[in-house]
C-alpha positions in Angstrom: 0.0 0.0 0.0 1.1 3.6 -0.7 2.2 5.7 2.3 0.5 8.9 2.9 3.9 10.9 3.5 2.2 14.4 3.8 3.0 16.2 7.1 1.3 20.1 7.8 4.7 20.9 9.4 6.8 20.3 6.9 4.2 21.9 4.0 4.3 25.1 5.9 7.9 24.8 6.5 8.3 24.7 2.5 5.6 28.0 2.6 7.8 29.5 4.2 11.1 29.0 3.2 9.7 29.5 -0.2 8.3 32.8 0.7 11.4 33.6 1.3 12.1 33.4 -2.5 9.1 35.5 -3.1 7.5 32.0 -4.5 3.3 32.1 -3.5 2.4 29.0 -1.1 0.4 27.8 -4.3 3.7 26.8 -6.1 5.7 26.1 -2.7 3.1 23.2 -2.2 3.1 22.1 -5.6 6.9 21.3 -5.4 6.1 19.9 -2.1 3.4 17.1 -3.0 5.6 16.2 -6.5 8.6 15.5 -4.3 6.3 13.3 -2.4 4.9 11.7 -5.7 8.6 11.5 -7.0 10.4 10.0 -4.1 8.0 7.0 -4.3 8.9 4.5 -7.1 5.4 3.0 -6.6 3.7 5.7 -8.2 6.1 6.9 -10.5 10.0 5.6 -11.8 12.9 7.8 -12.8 11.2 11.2 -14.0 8.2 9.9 -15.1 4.9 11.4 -14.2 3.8 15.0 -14.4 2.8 17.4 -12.0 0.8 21.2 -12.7 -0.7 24.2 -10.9 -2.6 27.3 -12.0 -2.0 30.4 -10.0 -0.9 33.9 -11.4 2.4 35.8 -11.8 3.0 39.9 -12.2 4.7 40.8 -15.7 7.8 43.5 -15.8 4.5 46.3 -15.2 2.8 44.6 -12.2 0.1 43.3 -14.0 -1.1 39.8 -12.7 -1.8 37.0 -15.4 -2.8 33.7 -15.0 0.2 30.8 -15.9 0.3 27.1 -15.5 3.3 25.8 -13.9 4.4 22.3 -15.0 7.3 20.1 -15.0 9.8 20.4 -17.1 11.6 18.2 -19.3 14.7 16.9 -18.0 13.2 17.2 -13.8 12.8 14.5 -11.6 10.0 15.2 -9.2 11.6 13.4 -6.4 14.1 16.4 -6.5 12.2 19.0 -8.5 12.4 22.8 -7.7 10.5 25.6 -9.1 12.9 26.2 -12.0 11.5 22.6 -13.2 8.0 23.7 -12.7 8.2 26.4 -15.6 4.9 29.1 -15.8 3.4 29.2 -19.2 0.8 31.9 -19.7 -2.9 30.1 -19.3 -5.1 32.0 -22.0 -2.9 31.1 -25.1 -2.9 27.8 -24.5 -6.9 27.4 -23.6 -7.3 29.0 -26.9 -5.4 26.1 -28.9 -8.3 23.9 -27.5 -10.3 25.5 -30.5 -8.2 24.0 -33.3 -9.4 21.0 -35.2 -5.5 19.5 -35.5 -2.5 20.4 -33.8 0.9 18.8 -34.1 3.4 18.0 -32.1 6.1 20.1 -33.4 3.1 22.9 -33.3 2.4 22.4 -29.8 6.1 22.4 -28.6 6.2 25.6 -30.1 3.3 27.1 -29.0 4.3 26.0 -25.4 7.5 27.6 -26.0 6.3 30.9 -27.2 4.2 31.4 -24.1 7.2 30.8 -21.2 7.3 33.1 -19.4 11.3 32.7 -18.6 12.4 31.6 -22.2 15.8 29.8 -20.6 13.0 27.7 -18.9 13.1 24.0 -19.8 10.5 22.7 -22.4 6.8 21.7 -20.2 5.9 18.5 -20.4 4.2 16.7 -23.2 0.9 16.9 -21.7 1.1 20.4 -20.8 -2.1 20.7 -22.6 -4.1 17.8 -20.8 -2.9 19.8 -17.5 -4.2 23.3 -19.0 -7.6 22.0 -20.6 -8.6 20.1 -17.0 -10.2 23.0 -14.9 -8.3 22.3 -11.7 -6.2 24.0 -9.5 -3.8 21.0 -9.5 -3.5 18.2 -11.7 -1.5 15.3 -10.9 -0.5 12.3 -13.1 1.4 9.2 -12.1 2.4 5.7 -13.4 1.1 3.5 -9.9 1.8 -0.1 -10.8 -1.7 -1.0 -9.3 -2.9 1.8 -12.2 -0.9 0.1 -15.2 -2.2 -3.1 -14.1 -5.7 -2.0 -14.1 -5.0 -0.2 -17.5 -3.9 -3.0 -19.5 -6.8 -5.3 -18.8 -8.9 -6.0 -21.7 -12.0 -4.7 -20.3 -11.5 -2.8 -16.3 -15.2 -0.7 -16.7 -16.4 -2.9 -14.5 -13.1 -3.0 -12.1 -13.9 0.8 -12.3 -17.4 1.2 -11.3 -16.9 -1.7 -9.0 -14.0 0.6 -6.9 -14.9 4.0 -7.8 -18.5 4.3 -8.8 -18.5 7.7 -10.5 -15.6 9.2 -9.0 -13.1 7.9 -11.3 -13.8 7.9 -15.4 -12.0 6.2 -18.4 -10.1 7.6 -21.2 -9.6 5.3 -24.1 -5.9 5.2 -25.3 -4.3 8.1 -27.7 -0.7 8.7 -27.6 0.2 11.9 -25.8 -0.3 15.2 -27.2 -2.9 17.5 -28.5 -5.6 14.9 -29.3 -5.7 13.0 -26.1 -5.3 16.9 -24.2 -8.7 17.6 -26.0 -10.9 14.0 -25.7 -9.5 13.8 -21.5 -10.7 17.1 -20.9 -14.1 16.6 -22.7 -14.7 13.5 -20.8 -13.8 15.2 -17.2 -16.2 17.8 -18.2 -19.2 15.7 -19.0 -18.4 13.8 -15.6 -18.7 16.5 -13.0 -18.8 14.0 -9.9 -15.4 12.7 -11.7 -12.0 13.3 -9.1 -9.9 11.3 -11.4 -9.2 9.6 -15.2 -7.7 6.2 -16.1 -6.1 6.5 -19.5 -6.5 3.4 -20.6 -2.9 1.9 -21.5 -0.7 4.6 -19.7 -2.0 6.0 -16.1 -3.7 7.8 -13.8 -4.4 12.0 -13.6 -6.1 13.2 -9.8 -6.8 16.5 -9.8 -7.8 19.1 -6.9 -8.6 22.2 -5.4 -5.0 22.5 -4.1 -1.8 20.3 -4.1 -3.0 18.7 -1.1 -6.6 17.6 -2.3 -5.1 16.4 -5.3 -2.3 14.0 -3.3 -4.7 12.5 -1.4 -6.6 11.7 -3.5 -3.3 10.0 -5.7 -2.6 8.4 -2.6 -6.8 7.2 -1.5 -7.4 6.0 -5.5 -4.0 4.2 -5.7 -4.3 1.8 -2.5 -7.8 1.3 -3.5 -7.0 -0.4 -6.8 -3.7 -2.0 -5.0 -6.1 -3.5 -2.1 -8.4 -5.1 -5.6 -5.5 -6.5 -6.7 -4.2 -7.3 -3.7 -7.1 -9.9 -3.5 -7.0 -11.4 -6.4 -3.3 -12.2 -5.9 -4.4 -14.5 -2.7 -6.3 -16.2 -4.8 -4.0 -17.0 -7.8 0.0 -17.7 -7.2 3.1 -18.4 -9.2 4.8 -21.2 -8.6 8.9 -21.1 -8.3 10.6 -24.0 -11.2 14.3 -25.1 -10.7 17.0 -22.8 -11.0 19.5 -24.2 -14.1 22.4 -25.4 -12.9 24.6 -21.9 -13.8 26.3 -19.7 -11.6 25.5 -16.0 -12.1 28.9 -15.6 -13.1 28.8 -17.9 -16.2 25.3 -16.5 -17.3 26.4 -13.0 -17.0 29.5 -13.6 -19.0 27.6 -15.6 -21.4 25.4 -12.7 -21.9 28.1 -9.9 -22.2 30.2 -12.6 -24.7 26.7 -12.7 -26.8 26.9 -8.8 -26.4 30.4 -7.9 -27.4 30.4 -10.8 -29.9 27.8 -9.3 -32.0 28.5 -5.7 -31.7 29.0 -3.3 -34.7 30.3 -0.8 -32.0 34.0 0.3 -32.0 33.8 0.7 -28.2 30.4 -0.9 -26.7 29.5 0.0 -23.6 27.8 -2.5 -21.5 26.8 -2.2 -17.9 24.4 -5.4 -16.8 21.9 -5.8 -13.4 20.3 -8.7 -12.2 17.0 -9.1 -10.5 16.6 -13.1 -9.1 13.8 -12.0 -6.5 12.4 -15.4 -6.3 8.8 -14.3 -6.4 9.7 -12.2 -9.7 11.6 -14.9 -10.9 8.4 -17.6 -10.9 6.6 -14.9 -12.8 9.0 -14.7 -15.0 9.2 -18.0 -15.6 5.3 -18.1 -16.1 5.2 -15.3 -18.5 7.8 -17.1 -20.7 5.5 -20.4 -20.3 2.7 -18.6 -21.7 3.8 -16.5 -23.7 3.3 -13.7 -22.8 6.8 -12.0 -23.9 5.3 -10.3 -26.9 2.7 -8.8 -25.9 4.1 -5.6 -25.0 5.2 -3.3 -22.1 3.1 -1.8 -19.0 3.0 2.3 -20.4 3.8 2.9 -23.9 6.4 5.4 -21.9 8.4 2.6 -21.0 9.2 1.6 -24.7 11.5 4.2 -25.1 13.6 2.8 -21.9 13.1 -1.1 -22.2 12.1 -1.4 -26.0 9.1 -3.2 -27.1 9.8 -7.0 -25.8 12.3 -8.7 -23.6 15.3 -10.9 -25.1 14.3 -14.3 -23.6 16.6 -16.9 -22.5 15.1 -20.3 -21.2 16.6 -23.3 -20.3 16.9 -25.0 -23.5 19.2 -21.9 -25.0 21.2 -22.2 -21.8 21.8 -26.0 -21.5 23.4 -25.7 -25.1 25.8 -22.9 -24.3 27.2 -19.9 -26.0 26.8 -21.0 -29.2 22.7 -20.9 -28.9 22.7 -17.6 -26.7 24.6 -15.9 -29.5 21.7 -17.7 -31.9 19.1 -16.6 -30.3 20.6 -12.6 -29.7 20.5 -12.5 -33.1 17.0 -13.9 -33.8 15.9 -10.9 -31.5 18.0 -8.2 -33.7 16.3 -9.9 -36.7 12.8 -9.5 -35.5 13.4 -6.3 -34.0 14.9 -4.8 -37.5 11.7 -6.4 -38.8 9.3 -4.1 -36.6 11.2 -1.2 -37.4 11.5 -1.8 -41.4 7.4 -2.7 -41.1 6.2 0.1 -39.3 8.8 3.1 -40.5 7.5 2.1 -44.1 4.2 3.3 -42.8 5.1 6.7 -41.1 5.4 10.0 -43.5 8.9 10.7 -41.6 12.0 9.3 -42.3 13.0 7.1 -39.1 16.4 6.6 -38.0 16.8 3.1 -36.3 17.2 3.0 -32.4 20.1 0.1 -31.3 18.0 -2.8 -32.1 19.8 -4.7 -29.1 17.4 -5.8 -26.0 17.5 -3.5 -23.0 16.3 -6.4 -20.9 16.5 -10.3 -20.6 14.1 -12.5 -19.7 16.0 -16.2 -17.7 14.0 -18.6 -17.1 14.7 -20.0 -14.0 16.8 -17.0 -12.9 14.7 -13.7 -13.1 16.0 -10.4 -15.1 18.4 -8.9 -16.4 19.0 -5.3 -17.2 21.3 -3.9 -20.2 22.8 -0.4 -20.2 25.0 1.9 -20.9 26.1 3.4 -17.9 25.0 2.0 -14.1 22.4 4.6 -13.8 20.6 3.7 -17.4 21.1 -0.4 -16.5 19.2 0.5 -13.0 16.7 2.4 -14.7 16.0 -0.3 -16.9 16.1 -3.0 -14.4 13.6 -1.3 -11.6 11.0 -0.2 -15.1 11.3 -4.1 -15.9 10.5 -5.1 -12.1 7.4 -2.8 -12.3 6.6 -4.6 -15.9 6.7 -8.3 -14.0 4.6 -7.2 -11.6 1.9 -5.2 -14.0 1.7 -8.7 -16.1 1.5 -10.7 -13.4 -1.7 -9.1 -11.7 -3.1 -8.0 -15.0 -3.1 -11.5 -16.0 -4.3 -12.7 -12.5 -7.3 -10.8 -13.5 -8.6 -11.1 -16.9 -5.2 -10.5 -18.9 -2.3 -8.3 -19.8 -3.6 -6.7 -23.3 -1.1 -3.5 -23.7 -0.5 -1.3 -26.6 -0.2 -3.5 -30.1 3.0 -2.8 -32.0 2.2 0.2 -34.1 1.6 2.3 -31.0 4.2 1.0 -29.4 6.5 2.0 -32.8 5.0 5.3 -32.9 6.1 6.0 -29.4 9.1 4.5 -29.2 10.0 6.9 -32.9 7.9 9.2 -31.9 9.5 12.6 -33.5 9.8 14.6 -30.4 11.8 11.5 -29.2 13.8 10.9 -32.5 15.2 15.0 -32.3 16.9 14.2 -29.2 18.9 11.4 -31.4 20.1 14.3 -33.0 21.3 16.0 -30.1 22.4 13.2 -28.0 26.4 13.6 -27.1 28.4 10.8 -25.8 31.2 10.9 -23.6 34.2 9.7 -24.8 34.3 6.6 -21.7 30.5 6.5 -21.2 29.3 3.1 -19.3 32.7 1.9 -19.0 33.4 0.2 -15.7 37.0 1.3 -14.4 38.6 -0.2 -11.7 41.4 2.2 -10.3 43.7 1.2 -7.2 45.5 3.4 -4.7 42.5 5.6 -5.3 42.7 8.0 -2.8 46.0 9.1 -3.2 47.1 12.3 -4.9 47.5 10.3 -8.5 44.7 8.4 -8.0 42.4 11.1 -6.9 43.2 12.5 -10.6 42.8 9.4 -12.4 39.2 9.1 -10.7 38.3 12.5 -11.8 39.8 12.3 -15.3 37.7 9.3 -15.8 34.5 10.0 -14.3 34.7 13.5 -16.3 35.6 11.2 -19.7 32.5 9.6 -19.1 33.2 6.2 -17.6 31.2 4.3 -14.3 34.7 4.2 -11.8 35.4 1.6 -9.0 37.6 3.8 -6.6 39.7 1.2 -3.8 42.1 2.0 -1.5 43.6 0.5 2.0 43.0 3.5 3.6 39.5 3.5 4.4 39.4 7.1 5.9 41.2 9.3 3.0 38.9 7.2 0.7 35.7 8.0 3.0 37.2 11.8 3.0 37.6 12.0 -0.7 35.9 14.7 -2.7 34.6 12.3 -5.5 31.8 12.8 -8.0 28.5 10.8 -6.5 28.7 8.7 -9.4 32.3 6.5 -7.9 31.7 3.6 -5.9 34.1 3.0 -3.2 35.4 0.3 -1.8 38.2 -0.4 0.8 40.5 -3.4 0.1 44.2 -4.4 0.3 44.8 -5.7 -3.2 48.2 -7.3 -2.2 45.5 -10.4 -0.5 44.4 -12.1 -3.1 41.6 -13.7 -1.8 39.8 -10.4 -1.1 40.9 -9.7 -4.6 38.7 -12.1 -6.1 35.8 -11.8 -4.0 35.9 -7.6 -5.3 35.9 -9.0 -9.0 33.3 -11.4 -8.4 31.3 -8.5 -6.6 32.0 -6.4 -9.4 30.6 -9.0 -11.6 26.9 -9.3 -9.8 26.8 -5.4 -9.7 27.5 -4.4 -12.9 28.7 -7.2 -14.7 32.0 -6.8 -14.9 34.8 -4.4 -15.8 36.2 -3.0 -18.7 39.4 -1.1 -17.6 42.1 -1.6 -14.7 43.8 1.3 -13.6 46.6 -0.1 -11.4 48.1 2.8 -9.6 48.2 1.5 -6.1 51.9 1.3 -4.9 54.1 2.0 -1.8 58.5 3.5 -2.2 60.5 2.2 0.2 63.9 3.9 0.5 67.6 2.2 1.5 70.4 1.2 0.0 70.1 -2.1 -1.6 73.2 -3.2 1.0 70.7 -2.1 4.0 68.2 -3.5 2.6 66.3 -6.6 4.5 65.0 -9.3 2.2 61.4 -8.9 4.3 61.3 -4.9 3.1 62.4 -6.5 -0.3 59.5 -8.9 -0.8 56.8 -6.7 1.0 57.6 -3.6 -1.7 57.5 -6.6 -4.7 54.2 -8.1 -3.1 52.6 -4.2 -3.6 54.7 -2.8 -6.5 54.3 -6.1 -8.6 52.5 -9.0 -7.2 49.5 -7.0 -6.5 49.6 -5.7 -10.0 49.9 -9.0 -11.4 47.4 -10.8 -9.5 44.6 -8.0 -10.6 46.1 -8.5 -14.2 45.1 -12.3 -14.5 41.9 -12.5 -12.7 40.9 -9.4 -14.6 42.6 -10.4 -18.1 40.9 -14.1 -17.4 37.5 -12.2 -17.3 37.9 -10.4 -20.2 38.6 -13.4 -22.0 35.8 -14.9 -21.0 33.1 -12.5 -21.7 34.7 -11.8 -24.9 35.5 -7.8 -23.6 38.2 -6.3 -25.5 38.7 -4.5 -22.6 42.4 -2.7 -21.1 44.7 -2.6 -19.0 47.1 0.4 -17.7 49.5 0.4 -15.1 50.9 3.3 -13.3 55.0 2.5 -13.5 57.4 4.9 -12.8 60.8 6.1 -14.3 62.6 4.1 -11.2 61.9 0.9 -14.1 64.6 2.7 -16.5 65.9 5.1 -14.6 67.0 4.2 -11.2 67.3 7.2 -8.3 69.8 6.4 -5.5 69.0 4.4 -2.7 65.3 3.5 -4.3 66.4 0.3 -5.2 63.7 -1.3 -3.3 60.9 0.4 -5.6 62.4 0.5 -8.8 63.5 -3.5 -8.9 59.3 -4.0 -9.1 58.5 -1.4 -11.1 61.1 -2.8 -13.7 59.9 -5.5 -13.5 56.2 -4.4 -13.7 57.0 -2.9 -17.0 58.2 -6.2 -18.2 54.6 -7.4 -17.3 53.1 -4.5 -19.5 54.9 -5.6 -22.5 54.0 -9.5 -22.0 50.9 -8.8 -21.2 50.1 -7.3 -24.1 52.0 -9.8 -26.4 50.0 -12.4 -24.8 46.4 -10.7 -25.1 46.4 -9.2 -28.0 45.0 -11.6 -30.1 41.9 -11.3 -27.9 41.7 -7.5 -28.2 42.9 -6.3 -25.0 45.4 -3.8 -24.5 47.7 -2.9 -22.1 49.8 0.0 -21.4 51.1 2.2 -19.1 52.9 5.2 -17.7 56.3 6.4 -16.5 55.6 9.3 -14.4 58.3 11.6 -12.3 58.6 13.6 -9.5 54.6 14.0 -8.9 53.6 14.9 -5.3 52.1 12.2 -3.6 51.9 10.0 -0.7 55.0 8.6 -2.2 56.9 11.6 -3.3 55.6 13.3 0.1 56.6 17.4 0.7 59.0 16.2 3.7 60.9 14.1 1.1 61.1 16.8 -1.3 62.2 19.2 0.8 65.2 16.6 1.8 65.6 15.9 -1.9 65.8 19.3 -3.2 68.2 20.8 0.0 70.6 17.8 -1.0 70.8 19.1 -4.5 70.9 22.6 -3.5 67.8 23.3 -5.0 64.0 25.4 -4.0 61.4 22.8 -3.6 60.4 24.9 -6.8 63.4 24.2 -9.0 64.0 20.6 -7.7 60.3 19.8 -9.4 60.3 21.6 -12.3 63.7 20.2 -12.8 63.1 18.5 -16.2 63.7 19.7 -19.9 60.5 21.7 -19.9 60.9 23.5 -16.9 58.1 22.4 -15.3 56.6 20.8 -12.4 54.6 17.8 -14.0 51.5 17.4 -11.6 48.7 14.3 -10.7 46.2 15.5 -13.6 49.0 15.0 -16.3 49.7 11.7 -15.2 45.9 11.1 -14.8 45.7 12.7 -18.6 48.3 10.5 -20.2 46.5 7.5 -18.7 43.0 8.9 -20.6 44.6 9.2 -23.8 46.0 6.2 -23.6 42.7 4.5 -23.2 41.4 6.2 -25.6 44.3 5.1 -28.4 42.6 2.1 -29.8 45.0 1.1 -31.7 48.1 1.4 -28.8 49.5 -1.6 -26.6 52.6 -2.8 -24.9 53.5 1.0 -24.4 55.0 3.3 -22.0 54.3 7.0 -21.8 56.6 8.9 -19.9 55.3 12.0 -17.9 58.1 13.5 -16.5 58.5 17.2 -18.0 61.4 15.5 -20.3 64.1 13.4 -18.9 66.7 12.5 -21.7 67.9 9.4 -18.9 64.5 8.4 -18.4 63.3 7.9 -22.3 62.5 4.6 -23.7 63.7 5.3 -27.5 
């Protein structure tokens, strides 16, 4: 059941503070209830849903006129302020109402025209639905218990059953100007009506204020839930045998099928799992009768999961790869199919969408969800949760009977949604997974940054948990503490890494440790203990992670931070530069070894870069024993510069970037003519 989470302290705390702002408490409380609607993934997921109030603003001569504030494109009401509730003036856009036929393209640009801040975001889709509705505040939301109800073949009964004539359906038009105009005709002819169901796609309340409206979101949503909840006492799913394959050998199986039949130069893939048991018997029910094509819950989630899942059941596993790569490309076929079929049809010229699946059914195992970056690949896996659970009590209850195909088509190529194509911009690393060690040192800090600002999903680990805690990373970098030099904690992080995202696609190696003394002094302990972190923690990362990439097919890299101590040995540093020689050894083997399956490997020679290794104290010794300013002693290279953590952190970017580079060493060091390779 849905919580009632409104509290009258904390709606007049937002009057107030918002008054503050010179904002009225009508649009306070608006972004008040659509946080509430937002933050719960029952009654609407990731920035779906659309929220609206009509009060009145004062133009640049103090006249008042009346606007409709809406959310915007690109808002998620969980966190929505006003600037993603933008005020369009009222009258103009009660006037389109008139017109026989309005496109999108028109309406856009109406909408538009009549901002009243024109660096405002573009209003929602259904703007118009929201400004033809005489309400105060409209409110529309994607309940599960609402799709469900939706898709039945035939819910007037359900309806009248729950609701009497409180509550009146719509039949299903895609959104825009026509449905705007047929919702608001049938709210009008039903006075006693507090609600629609748009048959297909949702749920609008509406209200007096934003409070009337919520509760009533909240009172018409449990209602239908409790109906269902019924019926679902009544008729089960039964769990079936798992097959006998570890997560691990699915997953990689999957990714193989992926990367095996990708056009792309660099695919990205970032893969969740959902084995819920309960889900899983569904799932393994849908598949049994066949329900797979039939479509998905809200024509609004074709644009995120595509039209149908990829299924996978037990006879495609049992027989391997071989079938799994068979049967991904069956679904490209038929997918390619839908498009060429229904694009023939349209007056516009189409551009093809990636015609892989966004999410795979297992039988005996539950779902999978396919992305390109974590965030998209949860998105996708929580939508396909909520399309389980739609199916399952639709069916419970007459039958799940979405959308056919050439709504679905028009939607998912719907032009509004085929211009962003055009303005869609991809970073250079988006969706890859990068594991980087030593992370929250000074070099590592910049490799995390460089990465997360090229684009890529980064795995920050470290020893120390603290300065990894204290780090000032971007909210997108998981963190993890782990000593990489114990190899069994090693492996259990890959295998984590493996069930979270489904693997990884670059290794940053950077972790490392200098120990200083004369190789005379030196005790054979200190000896090993600087190998076990300069090169046997290195190495170790290297195969589990190179065995990985082999096995899921992912031409994936490796780069190792190094240092000039491998070529060009410092005085009593013996200690660090007899691993790091030999760690550049392992670059070049590596990458004569794994090159015939794609991967690279590279790395970097770096010099005189503060850091926990080349700490101020020793500088300061360094550069009094040579005479030098802590100034002169770094910038004491060719270019008279002090080479710093983002050029080291730059050179390892470009570098995994250089598609066609392997068993190579960049130096960073300013120039040092000892130090070069040839």
């Amino acid at each position: 059941m849905i919580k009632n989470r409104w509290v009258d302290e904390d709606a007049d705390d937002f009057v107030a503070s918002y008054a503050g702002k010179g904002i009225d408490s009508d649009l306070a409380l608006r972004v008040y209830t659509s946080r509430l609607i937002g933050s719960d993934p029952d009654l609407v997921m990731y920035g779906g849903g659309n929220t609206s109030c009509k009060t009145e603003v004062k133009d640049l001569f103090g006249n008042k006129q009346k606007v409709i504030c809406v959310k915007g494109s690109g808002w998620d009401l969980a966190t929505i302020e006003t600037e993603g509730l933008p005020a369009v003036k009222l009258e103009p856009l009660l006037k389109l109402r008139k017109l026989e036929k309005l496109s999108d393209e028109e309406m856009v640009n109406a909408q538009r025209a009549n901002l009243i801040n024109q660096a405002a975001p573009n209003p929602s889709i259904e703007t118009l639905l929201h400004a033809f509705l005489p309400h105060a505040v409209v409110d529309h939301t994607h309940a599960t218990a609402f799709l469900s109800l939706a898709n039945l073949p035939d819910p007037t009964t359900i309806i009248r059953e729950i609701f009497g004539d409180r509550l009146v359906l719509v039949p299903y038009i895609m959104p825009g100007f026509s449905l705007a105009k047929v919702a608001a005709n049938i709210a009008e002819d039903n006075p006693k009506a507090e609600g629609l169901i748009l048959l297909k796609h949702g749920h609008f309340t509406w209200g007096k204020n934003a409070k009337e409206s919520y509760l009533r979101v909240i009172e018409q949503t449990n209602l239908v839930e409790k109906w269902f909840a019924d019926h679902r006492s009544i008729v089960g799913f039964q769990s079936k045998e798992v097959p006998n394959k570890s997560n691990r050998s699915l997953i990689s199986m999957v990714k193989k099928a992926y990367f095996d039949l990708s056009d792309e130069p660099k695919p990205s893939l970032v893969l969740k799992i959902f084995t819920d048991e309960e889900i899983s018997a569904q799932v393994d029910s849908h598949i049994a009768n066949g329900v797979v094509g039939r479509g998905v819950a809200t024509p609004d989630h074709v644009i995120r999961i595509k039209p149908k899942p990829w299924v996978l059941t037990k006879a495609i596993l049992s027989e391997g790869q071989s079938a799994i790569n068979k049967s991904l490309v069956a679904y490209i076929e038929d997918y390619k199919k839908y498009f060429m079929k229904w694009s023939a049809k349209t007056d516009e010229l189409k551009t093809i969408l990636n015609p892989k699946p966004k999410v795979v059914w297992v039988e005996g195992f539950g779902l999978m969800g396919l992305g390109a970056s974590i965030k998209e690949a949860q998105t996708i896996m929580d939508i396909a949760v909520q399309n389980i659970s739609v199916i399952s009590d639709s069916e419970r209850a007459g039958g799940f009977h979405p959308v056919k195909d050439k709504d679905l088509f028009d939607m998912e190529y719907w032009s509004l949604e085929q211009a962003k194509l055009k303005k869609s911009f991809f970073l250079p690393l988006q969706g890859k997974i990068t594991l980087v060690t030593g992370a929250a040192g000074a070099i590592g800090t910049a490799v995390v940054n460089s990465f997360i600002e090229s684009g890529a999903e980064v795995v920050a680990i470290d020893i120390n948990k603290s300065a990894l805690e204290e780090s000032n990373f971007d909210s997108r970098v998981q963190k993890r503490t782990i000593d990489v030099t114990d190899g069994s904690k090693v492996e259990k992080l890959i295998e984590e890494l493996v069930h979270d995202f489904g693997g990884v696609d670059i290794l940053v190696s950077n972790a490392g440790m200098a120990l200083q003394s004369p190789l005379l002094e030196l005790e054979l302990s200190d000896l090993r203990k600087s190998f076990e972190i300069n090169f046997f923690a290195h190495f170790n990362l290297a195969k589990i992670i190179g065995q990985l990439f082999v096995e899921q097919g992912n031409k994936g890299q490796m780069l190792f931070n190094i240092s000039k101590q491998a070529v060009n040995p410092g005085r009593n540093f013996g200690a660090y530069g007899l691993p790091k020689s030999t760690l550049m050894f392992l670059v070049k083997q590596l990458s004569l070894e794994l090159g015939n399956y794609g991967i690279r490997v590279n790395g970097v020679n770096a010099d005189r870069v503060r850091s926990g290794i080349l700490s101020d104290n020793l500088i300061i010794d360094r550069a009094g024993a040579r005479g030098l300013s802590v100034e002169k002693y770094m910038s004491a290279n060719l270019l008279n510069k002090e080479v710093e953590a983002h050029h080291v952190a730059k050179a390892l970017v470009d570098l995994a970037l250089s598609n066609r580079t392997t068993g190579h060493v960049i130096t960073v060091d300013g120039g040092n003519i000892e130090a070069s390779l040839r």
